[in-house]
PDB file of N, CA, C and O in Angstrom:
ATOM      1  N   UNK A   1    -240.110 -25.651 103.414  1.00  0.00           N
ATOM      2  CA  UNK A   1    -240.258 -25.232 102.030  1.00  0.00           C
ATOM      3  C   UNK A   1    -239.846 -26.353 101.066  1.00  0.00           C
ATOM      4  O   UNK A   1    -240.375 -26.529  99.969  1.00  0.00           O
ATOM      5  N   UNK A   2    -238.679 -27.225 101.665  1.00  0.00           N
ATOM      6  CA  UNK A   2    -238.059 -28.141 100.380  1.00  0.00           C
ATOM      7  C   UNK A   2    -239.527 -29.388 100.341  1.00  0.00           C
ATOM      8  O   UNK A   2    -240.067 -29.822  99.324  1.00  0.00           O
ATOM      9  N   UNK A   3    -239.885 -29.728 101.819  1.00  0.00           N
ATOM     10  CA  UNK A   3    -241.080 -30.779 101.275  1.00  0.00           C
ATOM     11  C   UNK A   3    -242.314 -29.942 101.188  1.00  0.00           C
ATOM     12  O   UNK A   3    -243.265 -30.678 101.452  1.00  0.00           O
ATOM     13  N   UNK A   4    -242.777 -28.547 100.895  1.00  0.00           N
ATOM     14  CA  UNK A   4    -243.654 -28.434 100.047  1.00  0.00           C
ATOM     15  C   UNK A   4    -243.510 -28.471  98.504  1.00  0.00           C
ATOM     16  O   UNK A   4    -244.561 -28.648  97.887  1.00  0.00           O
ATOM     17  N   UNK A   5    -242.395 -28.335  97.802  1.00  0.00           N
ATOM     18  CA  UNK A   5    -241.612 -28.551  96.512  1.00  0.00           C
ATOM     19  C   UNK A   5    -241.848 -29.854  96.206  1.00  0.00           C
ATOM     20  O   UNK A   5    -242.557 -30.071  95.224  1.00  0.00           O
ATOM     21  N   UNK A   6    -241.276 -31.058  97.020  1.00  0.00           N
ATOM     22  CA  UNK A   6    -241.260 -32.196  96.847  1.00  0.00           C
ATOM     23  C   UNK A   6    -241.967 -32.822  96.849  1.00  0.00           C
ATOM     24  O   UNK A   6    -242.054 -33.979  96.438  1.00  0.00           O
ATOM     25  N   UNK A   7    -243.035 -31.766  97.613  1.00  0.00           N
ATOM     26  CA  UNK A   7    -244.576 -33.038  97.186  1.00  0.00           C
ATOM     27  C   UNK A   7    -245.346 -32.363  96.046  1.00  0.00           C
ATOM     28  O   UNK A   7    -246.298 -32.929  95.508  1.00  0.00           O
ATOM     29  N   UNK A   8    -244.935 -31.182  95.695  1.00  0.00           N
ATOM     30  CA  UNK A   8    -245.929 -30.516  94.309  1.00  0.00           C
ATOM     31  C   UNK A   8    -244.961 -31.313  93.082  1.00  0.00           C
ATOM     32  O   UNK A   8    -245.560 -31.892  92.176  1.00  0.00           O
ATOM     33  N   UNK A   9    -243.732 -31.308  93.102  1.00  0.00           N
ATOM     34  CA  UNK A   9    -243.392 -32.525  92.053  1.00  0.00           C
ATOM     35  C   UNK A   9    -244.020 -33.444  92.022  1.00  0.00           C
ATOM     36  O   UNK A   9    -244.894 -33.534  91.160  1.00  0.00           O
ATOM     37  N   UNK A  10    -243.754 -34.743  93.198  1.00  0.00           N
ATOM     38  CA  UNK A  10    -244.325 -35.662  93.338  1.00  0.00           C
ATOM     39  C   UNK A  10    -245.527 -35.668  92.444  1.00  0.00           C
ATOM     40  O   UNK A  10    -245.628 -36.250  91.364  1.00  0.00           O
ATOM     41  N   UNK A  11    -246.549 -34.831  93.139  1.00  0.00           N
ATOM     42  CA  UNK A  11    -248.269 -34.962  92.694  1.00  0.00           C
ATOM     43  C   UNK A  11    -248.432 -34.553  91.145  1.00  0.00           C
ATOM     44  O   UNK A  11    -249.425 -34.991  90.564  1.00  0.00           O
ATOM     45  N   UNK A  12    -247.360 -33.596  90.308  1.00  0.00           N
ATOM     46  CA  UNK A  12    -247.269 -32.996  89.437  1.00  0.00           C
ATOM     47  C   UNK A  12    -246.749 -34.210  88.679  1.00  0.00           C
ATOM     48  O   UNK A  12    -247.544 -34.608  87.828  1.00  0.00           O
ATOM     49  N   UNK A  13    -245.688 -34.852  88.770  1.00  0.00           N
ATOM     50  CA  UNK A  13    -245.717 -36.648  88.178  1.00  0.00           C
ATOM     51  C   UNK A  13    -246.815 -37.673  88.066  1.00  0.00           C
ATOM     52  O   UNK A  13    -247.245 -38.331  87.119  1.00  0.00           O
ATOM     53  N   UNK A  14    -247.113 -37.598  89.277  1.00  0.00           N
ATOM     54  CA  UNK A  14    -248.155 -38.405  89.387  1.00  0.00           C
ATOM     55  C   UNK A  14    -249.370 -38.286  88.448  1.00  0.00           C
ATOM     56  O   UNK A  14    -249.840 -39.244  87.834  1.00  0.00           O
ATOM     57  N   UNK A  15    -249.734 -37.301  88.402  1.00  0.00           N
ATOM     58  CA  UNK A  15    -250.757 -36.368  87.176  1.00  0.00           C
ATOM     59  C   UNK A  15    -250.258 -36.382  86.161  1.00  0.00           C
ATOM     60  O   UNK A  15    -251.014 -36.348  85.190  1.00  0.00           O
ATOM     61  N   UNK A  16    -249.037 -36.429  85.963  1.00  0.00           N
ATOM     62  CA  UNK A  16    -248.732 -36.925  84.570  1.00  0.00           C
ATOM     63  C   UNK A  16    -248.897 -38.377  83.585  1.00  0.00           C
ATOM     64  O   UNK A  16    -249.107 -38.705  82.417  1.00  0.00           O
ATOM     65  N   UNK A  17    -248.717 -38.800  84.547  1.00  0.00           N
ATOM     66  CA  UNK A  17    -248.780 -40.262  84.379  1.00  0.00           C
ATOM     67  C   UNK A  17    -250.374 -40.555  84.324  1.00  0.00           C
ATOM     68  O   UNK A  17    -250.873 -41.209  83.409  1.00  0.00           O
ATOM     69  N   UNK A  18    -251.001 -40.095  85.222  1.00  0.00           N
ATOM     70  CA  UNK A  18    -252.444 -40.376  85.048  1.00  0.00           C
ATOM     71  C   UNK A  18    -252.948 -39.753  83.788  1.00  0.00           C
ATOM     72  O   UNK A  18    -253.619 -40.359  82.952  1.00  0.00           O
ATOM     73  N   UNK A  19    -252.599 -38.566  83.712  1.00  0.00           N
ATOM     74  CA  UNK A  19    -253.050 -38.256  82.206  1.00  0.00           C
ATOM     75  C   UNK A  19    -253.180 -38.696  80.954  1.00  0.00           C
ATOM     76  O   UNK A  19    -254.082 -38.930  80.150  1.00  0.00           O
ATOM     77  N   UNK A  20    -251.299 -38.767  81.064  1.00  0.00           N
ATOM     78  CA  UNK A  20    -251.104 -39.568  80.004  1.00  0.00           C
ATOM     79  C   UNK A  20    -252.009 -40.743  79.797  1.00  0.00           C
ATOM     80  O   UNK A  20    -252.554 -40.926  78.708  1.00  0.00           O
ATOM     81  N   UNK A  21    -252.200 -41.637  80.940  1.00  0.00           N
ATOM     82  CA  UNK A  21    -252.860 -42.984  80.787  1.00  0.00           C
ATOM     83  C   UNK A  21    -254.506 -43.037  80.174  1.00  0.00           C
ATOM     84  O   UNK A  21    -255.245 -43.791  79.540  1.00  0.00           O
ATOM     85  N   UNK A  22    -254.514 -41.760  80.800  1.00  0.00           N
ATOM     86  CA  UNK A  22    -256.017 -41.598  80.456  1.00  0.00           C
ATOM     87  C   UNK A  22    -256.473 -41.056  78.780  1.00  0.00           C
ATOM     88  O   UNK A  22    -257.557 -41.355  78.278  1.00  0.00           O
ATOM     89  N   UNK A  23    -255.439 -40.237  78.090  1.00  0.00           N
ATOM     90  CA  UNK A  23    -255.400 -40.021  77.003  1.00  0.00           C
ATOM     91  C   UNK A  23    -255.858 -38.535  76.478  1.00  0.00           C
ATOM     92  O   UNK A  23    -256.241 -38.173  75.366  1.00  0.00           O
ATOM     93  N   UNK A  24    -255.619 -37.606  78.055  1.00  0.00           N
ATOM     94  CA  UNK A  24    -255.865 -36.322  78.094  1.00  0.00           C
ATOM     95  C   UNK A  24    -254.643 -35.796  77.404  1.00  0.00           C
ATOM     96  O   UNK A  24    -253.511 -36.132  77.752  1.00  0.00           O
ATOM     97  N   UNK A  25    -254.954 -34.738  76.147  1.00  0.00           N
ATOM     98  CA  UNK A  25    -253.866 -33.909  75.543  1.00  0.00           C
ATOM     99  C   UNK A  25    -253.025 -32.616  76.698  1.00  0.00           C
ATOM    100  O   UNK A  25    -253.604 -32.243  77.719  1.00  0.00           O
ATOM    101  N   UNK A  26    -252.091 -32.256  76.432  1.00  0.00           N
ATOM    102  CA  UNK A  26    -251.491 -31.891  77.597  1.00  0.00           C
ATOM    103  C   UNK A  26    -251.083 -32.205  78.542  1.00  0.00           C
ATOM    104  O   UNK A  26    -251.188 -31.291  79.359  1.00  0.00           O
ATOM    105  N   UNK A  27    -250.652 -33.022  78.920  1.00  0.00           N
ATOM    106  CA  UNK A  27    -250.610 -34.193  80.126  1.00  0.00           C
ATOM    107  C   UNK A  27    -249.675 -33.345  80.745  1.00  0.00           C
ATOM    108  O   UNK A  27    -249.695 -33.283  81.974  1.00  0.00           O
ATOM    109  N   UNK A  28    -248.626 -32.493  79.928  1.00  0.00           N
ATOM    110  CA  UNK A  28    -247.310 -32.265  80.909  1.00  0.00           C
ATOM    111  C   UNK A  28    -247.357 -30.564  81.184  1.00  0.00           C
ATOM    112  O   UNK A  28    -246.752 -29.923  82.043  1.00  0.00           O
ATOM    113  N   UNK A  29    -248.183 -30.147  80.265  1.00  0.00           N
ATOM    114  CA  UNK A  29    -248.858 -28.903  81.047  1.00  0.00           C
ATOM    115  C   UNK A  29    -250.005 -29.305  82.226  1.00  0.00           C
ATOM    116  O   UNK A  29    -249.943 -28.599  83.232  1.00  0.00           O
ATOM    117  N   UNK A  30    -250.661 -29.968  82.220  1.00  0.00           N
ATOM    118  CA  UNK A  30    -251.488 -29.722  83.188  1.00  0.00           C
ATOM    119  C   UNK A  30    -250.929 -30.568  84.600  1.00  0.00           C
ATOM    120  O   UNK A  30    -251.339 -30.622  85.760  1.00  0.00           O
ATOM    121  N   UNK A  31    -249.733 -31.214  83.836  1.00  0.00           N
ATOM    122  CA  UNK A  31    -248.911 -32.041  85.216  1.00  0.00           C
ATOM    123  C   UNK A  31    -248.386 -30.914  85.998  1.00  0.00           C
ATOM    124  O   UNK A  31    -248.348 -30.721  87.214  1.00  0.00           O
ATOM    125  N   UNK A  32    -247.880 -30.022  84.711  1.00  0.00           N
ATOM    126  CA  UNK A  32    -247.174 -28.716  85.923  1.00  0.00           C
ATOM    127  C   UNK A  32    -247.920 -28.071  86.360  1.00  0.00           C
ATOM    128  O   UNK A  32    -247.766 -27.847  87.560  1.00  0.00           O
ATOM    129  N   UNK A  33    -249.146 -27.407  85.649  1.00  0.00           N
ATOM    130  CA  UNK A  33    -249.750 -26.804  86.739  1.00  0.00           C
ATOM    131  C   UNK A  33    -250.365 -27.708  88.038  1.00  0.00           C
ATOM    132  O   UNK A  33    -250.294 -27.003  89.045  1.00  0.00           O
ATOM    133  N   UNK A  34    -250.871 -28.868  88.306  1.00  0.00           N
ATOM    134  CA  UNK A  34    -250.775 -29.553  89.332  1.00  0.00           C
ATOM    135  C   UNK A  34    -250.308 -28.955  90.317  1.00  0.00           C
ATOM    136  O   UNK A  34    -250.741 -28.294  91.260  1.00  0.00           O
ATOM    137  N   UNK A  35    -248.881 -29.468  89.752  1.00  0.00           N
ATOM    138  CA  UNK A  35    -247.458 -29.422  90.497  1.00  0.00           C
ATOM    139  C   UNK A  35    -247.680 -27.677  91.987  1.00  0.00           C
ATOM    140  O   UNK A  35    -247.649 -27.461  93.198  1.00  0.00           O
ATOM    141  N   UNK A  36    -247.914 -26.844  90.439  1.00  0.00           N
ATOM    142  CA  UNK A  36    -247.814 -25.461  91.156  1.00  0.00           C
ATOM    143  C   UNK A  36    -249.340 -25.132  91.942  1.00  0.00           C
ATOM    144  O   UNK A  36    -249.631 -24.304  92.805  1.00  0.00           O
ATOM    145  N   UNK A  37    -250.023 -25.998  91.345  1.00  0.00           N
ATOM    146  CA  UNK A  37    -251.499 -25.962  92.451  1.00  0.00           C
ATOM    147  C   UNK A  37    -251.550 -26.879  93.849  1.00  0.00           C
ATOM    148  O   UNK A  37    -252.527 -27.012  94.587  1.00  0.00           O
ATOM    149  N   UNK A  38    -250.508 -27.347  93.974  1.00  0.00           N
ATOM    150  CA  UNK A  38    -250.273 -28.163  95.091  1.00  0.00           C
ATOM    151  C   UNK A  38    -249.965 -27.359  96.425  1.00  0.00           C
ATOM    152  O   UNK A  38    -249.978 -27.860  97.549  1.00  0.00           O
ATOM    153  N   UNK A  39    -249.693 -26.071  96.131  1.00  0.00           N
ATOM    154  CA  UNK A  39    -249.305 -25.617  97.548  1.00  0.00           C
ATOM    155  C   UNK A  39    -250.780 -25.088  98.255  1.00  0.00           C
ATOM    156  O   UNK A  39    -250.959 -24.797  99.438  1.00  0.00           O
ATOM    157  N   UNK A  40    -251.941 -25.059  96.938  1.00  0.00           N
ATOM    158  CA  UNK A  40    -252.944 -24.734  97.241  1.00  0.00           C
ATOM    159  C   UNK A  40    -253.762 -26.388  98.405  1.00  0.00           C
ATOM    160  O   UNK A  40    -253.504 -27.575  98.204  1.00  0.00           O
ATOM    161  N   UNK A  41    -254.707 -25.819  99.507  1.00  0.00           N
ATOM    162  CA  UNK A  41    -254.973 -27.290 100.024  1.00  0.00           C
ATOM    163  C   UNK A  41    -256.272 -28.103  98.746  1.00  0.00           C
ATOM    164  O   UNK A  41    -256.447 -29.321  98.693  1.00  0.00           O
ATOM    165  N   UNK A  42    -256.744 -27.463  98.181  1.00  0.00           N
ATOM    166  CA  UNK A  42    -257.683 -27.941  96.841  1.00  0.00           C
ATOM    167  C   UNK A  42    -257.188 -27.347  95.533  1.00  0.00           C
ATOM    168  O   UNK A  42    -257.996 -26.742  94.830  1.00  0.00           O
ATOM    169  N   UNK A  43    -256.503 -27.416  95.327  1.00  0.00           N
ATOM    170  CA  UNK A  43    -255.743 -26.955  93.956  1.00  0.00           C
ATOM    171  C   UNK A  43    -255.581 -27.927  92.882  1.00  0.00           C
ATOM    172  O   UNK A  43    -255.891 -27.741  91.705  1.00  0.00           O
ATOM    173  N   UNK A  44    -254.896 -29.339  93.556  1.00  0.00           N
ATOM    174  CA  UNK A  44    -254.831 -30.339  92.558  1.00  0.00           C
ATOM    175  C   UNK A  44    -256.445 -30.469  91.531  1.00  0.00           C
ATOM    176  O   UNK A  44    -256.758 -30.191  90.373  1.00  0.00           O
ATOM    177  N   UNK A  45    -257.205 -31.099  92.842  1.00  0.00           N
ATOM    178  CA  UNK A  45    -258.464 -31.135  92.058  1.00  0.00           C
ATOM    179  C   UNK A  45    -259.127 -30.145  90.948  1.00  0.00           C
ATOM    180  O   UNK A  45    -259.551 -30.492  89.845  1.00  0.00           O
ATOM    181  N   UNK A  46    -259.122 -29.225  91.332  1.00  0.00           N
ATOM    182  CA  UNK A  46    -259.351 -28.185  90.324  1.00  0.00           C
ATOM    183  C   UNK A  46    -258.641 -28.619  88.878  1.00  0.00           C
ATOM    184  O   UNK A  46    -259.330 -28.402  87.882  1.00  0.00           O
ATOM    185  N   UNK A  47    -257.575 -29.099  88.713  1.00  0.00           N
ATOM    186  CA  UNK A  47    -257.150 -29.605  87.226  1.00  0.00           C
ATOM    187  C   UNK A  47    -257.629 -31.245  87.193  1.00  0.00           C
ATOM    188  O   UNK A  47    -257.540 -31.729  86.065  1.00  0.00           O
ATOM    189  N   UNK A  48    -258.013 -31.971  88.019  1.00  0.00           N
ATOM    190  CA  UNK A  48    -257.971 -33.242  87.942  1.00  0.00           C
ATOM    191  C   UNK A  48    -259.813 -33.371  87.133  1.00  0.00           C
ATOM    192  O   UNK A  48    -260.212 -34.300  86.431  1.00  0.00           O
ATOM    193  N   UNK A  49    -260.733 -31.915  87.615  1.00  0.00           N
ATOM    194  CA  UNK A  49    -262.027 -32.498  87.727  1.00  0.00           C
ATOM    195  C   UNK A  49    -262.159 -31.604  86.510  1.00  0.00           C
ATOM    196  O   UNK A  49    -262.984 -31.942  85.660  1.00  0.00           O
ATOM    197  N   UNK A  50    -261.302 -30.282  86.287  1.00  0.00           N
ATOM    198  CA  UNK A  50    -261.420 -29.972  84.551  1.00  0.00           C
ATOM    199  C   UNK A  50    -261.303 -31.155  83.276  1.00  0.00           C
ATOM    200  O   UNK A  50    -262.094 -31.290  82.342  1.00  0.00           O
ATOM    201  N   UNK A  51    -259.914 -32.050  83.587  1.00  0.00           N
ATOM    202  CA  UNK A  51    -259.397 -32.944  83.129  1.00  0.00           C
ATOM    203  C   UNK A  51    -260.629 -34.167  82.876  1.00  0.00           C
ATOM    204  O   UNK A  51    -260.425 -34.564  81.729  1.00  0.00           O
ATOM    205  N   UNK A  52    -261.386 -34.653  83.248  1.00  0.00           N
ATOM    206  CA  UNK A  52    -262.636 -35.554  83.870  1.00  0.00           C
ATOM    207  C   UNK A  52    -263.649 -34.804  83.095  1.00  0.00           C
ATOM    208  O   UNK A  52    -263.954 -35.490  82.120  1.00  0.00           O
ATOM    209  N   UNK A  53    -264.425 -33.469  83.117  1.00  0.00           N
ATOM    210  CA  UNK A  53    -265.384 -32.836  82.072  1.00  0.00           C
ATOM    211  C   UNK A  53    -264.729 -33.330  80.777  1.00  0.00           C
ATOM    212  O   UNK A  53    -265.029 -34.218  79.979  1.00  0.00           O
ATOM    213  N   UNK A  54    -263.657 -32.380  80.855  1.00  0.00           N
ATOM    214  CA  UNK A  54    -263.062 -32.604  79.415  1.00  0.00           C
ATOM    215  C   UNK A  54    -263.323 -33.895  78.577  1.00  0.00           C
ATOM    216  O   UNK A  54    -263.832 -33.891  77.457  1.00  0.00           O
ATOM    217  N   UNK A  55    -262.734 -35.474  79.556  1.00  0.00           N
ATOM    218  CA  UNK A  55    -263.217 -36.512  78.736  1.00  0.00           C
ATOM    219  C   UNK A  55    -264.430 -36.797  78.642  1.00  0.00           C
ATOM    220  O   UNK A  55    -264.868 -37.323  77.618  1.00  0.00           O
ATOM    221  N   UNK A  56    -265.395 -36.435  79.949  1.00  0.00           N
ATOM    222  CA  UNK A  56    -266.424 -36.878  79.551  1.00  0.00           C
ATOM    223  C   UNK A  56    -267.055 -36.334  78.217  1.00  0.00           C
ATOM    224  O   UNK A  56    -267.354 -37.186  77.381  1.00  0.00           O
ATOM    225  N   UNK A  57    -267.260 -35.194  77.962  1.00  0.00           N
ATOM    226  CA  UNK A  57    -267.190 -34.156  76.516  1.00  0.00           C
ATOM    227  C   UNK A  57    -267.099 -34.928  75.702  1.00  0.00           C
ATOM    228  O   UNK A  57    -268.084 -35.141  74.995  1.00  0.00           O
ATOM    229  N   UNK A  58    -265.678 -35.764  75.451  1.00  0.00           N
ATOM    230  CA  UNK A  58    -265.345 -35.900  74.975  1.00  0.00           C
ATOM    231  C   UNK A  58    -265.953 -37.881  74.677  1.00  0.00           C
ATOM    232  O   UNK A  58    -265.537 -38.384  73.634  1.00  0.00           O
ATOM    233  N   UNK A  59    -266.612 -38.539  75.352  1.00  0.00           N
ATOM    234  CA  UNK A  59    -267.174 -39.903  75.216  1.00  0.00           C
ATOM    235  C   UNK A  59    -265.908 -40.580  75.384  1.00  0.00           C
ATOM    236  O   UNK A  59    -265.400 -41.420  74.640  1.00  0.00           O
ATOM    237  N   UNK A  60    -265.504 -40.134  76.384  1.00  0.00           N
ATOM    238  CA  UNK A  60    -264.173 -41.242  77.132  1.00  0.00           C
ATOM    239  C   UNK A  60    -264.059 -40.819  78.366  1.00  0.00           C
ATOM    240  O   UNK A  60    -263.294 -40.063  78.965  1.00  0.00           O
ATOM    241  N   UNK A  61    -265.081 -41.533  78.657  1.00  0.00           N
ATOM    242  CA  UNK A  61    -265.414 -41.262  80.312  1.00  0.00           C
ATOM    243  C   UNK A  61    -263.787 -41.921  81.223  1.00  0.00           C
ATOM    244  O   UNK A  61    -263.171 -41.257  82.057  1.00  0.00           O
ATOM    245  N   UNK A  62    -263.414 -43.307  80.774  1.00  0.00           N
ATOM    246  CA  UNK A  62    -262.108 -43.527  81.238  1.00  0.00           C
ATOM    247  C   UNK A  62    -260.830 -43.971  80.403  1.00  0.00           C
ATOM    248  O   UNK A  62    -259.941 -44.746  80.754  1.00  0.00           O
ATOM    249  N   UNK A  63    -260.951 -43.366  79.357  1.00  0.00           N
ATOM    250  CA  UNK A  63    -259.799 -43.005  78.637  1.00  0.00           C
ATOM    251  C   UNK A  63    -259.329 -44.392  78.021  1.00  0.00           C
ATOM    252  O   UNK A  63    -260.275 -45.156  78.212  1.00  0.00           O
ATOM    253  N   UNK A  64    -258.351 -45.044  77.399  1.00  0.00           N
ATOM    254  CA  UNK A  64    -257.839 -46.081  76.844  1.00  0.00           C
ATOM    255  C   UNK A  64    -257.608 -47.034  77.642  1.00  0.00           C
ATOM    256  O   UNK A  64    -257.209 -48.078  77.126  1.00  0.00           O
ATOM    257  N   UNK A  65    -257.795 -46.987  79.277  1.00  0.00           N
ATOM    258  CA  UNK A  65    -257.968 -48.230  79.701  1.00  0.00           C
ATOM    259  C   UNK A  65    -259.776 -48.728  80.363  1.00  0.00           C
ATOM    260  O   UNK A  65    -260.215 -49.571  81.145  1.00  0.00           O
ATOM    261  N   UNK A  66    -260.339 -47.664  79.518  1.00  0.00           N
ATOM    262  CA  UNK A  66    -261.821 -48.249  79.798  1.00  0.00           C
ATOM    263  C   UNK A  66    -262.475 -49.728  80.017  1.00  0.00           C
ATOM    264  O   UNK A  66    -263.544 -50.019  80.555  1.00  0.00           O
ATOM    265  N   UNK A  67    -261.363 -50.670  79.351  1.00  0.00           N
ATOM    266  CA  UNK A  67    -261.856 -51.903  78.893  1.00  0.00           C
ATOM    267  C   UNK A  67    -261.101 -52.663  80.338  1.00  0.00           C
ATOM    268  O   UNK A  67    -261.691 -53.625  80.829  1.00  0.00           O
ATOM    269  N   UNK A  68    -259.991 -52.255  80.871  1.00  0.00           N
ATOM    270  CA  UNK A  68    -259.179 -52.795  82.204  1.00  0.00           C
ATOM    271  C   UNK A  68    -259.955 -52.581  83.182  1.00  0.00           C
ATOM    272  O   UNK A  68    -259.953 -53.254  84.213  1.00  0.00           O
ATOM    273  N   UNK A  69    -260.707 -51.603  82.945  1.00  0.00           N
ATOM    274  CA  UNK A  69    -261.401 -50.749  84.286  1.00  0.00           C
ATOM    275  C   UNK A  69    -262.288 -51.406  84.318  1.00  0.00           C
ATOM    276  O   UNK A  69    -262.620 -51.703  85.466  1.00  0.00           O
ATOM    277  N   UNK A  70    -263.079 -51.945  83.290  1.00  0.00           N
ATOM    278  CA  UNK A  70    -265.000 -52.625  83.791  1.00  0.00           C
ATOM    279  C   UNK A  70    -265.682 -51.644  82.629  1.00  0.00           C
ATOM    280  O   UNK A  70    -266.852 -51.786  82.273  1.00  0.00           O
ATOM    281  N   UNK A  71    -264.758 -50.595  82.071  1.00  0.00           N
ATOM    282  CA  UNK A  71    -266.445 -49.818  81.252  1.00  0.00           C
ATOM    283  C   UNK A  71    -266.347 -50.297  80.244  1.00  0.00           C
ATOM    284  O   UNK A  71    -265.469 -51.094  79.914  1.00  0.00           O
ATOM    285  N   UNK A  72    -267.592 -49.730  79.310  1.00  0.00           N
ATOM    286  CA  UNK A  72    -267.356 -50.248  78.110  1.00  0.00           C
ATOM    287  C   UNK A  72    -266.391 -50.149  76.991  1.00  0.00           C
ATOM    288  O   UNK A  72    -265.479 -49.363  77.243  1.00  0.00           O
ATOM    289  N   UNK A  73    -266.316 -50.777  75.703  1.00  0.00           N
ATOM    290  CA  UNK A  73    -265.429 -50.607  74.963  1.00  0.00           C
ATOM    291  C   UNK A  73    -265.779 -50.164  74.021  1.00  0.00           C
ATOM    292  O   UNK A  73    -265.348 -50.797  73.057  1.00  0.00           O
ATOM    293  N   UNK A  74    -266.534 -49.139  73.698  1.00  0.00           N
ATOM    294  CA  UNK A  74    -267.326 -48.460  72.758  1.00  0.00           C
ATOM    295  C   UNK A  74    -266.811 -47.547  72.179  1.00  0.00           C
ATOM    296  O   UNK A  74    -267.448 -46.908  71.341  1.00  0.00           O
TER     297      UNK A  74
END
């Protein structure tokens, strides 16, 4: 039980940080739900590929480091 906890933190950080980077609002709500979708075996994704529509929607296909990545800077 303690390393299923420790890895839904883990991944629930980790998603935070990616969020943030990416320039998705909510970063630390959708880090926690992560977190708590982690015990699921496809759970993370489910917020990672909402997160991904969302920018695309939004004409930030990769968020504020578009220009590090190779895409454009438009």
């Amino acid at each position: 039980m303690i390393g299923i906890v420790g890895t839904g933190l883990a991944q629930g950080l980790a998603a935070v940080i990616g969020f943030l980077i990416a320039g998705v609002p909510g970063a630390l709500m959708l880090g926690f739900l992560t977190a708590l979708l982690s015990i699921l075996p496809a759970g993370p994704p489910l917020v990672w590929i909402g997160a991904t529509i969302w920018l695309l929607f939004q004409d930030q296909p990769a968020g504020p480091c578009s220009w590090r990545c190779g895409g454009s800077s438009s």
